[in-house]
C-alpha positions in Angstrom: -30.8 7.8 -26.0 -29.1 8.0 -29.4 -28.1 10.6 -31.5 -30.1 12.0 -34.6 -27.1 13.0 -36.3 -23.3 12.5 -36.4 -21.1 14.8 -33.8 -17.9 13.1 -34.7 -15.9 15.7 -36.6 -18.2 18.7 -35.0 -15.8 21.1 -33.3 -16.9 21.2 -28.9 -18.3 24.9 -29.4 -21.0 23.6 -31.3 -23.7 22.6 -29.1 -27.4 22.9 -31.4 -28.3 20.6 -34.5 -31.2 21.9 -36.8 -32.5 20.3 -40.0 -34.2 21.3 -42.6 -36.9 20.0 -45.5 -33.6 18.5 -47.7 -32.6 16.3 -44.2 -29.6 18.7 -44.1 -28.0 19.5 -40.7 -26.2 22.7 -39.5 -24.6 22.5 -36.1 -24.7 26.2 -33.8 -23.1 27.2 -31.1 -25.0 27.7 -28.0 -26.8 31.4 -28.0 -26.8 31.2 -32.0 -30.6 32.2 -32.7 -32.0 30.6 -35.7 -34.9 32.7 -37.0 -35.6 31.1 -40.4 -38.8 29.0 -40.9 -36.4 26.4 -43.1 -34.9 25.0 -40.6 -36.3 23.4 -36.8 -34.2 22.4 -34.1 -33.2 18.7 -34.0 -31.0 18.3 -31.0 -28.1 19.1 -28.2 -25.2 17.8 -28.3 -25.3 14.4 -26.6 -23.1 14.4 -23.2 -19.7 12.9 -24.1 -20.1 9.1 -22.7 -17.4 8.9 -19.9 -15.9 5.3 -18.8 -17.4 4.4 -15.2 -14.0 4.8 -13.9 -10.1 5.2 -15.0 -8.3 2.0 -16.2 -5.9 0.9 -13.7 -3.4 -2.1 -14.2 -3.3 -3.6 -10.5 -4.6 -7.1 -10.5 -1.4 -8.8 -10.2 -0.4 -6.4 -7.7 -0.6 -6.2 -3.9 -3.5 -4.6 -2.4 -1.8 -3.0 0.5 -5.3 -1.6 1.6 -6.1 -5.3 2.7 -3.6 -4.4 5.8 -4.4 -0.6 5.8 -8.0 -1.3 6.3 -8.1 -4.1 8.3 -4.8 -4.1 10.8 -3.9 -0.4 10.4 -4.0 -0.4 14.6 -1.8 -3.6 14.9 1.0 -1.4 12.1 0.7 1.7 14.8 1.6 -1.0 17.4 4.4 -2.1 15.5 6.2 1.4 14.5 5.7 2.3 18.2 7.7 -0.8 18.9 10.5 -0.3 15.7 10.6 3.4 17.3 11.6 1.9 20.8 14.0 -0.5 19.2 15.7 2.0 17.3 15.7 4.5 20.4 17.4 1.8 22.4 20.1 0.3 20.2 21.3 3.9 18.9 24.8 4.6 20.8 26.1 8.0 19.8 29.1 7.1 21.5 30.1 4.2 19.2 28.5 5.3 15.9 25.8 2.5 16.7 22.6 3.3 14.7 19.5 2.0 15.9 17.8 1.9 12.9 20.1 -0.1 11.0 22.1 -2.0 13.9 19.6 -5.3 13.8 21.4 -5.9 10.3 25.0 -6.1 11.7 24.9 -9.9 11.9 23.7 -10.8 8.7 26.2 -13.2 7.1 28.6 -13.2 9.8 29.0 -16.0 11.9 26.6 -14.4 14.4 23.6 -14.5 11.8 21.9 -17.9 13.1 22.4 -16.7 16.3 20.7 -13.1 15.9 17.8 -15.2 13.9 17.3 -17.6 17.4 17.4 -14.5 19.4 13.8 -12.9 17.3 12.5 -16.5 18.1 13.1 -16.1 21.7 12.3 -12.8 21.7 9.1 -12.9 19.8 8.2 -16.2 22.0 8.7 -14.1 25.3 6.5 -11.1 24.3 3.4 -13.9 23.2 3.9 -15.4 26.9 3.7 -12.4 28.4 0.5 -11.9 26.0 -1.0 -15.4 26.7 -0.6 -14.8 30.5 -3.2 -11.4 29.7 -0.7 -8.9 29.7 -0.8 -6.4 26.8 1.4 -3.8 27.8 5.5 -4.1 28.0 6.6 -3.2 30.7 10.3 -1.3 29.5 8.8 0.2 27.0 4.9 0.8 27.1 4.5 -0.3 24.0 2.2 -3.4 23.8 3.6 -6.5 23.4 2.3 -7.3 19.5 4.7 -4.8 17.9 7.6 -6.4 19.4 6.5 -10.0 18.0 5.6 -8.7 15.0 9.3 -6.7 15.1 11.1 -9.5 15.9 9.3 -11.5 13.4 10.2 -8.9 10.5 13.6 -9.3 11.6 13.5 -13.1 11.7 12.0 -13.1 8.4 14.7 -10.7 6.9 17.7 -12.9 7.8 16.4 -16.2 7.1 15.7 -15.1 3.2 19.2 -14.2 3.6 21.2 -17.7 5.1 23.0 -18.2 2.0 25.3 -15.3 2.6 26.5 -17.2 6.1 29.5 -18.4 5.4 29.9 -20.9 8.1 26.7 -22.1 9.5 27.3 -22.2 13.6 24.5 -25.1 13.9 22.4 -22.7 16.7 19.0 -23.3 13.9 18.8 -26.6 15.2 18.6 -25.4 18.7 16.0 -23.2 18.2 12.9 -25.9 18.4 14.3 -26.9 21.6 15.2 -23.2 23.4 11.4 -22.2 22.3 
């Protein structure tokens, strides 16, 4: 529904147009009582128009809901397994942190090697899966979060084999050891 008349530079208090017999308007604020004859209520204040929803920006970005909606049991799977890991491979004793210990190879001459080992690991925790067992063992943690752990980790040294300095030649092992 349109407007009768223009609310543009009428302060927000004023809520009431009237007219008169000239076609002039006076704007009221709500509870003003108009008790002359000259001039007849024309209209309220028309609801400001609101946009359906707030601008956001995010086409080009990632839609991490995708994951959260769809594999947010699989991602409880896998921190229980990160959890393990880090658990496991912490050593007081030698300053060893768990959390950050998987990166210790990177581009030493034990990165390729460390890379092979995800492989093999992630390869032995989809046997065990393929053979129906869900559950490891060790850790009680099912078998998925360690694949997709080892994975991760796999992932996270090969974007980083330019920093080996001296390739040890294990990569070319790997199709053969899996």
């Amino acid at each position: 529904m349109s407007s009768k008349c223009n609310w543009e530079n009428v302060p927000d208090e004023f809520l009431v147009a009237y007219i008169n017999k000239n076609d002039e308007i006076r704007f009221h604020k709500a509870g003003d009582t108009i008790f002359s004859k000259e001039w007849t209520f024309l209209e309220l204040r028309p609801e400001p128009s609101k946009p359906m929803e707030a601008l956001r920006f995010n086409d080009e970005k990632i839609d991490w809901s995708v994951l959260d909606n769809d594999f947010y049991e699989v991602q409880e799977i896998e921190y229980n397994a990160r959890k393990y890991g880090i658990k496991k491979y912490t050593d007081k004793a030698k300053s060893i942190d768990g959390r950050t210990n998987w990166k210790n190879s990177i581009g030493t001459k034990n990165h390729e090697k460390f890379m092979m080992g995800c492989l093999e690991s992630a390869n032995r925790h989809l046997r065990k899966m393929r053979r129906g067992e869900t559950v490891d063992e060790e850790s009680g943690v099912e078998h998925v979060g360690f694949v997709r752990v080892n994975m991760g980790m796999y992932y996270y040294y090969f974007k980083r084999l330019d920093m080996v300095p001296t390739a040890v030649g294990c990569m070319e092992e790997i199709g053969d050891r899996l």
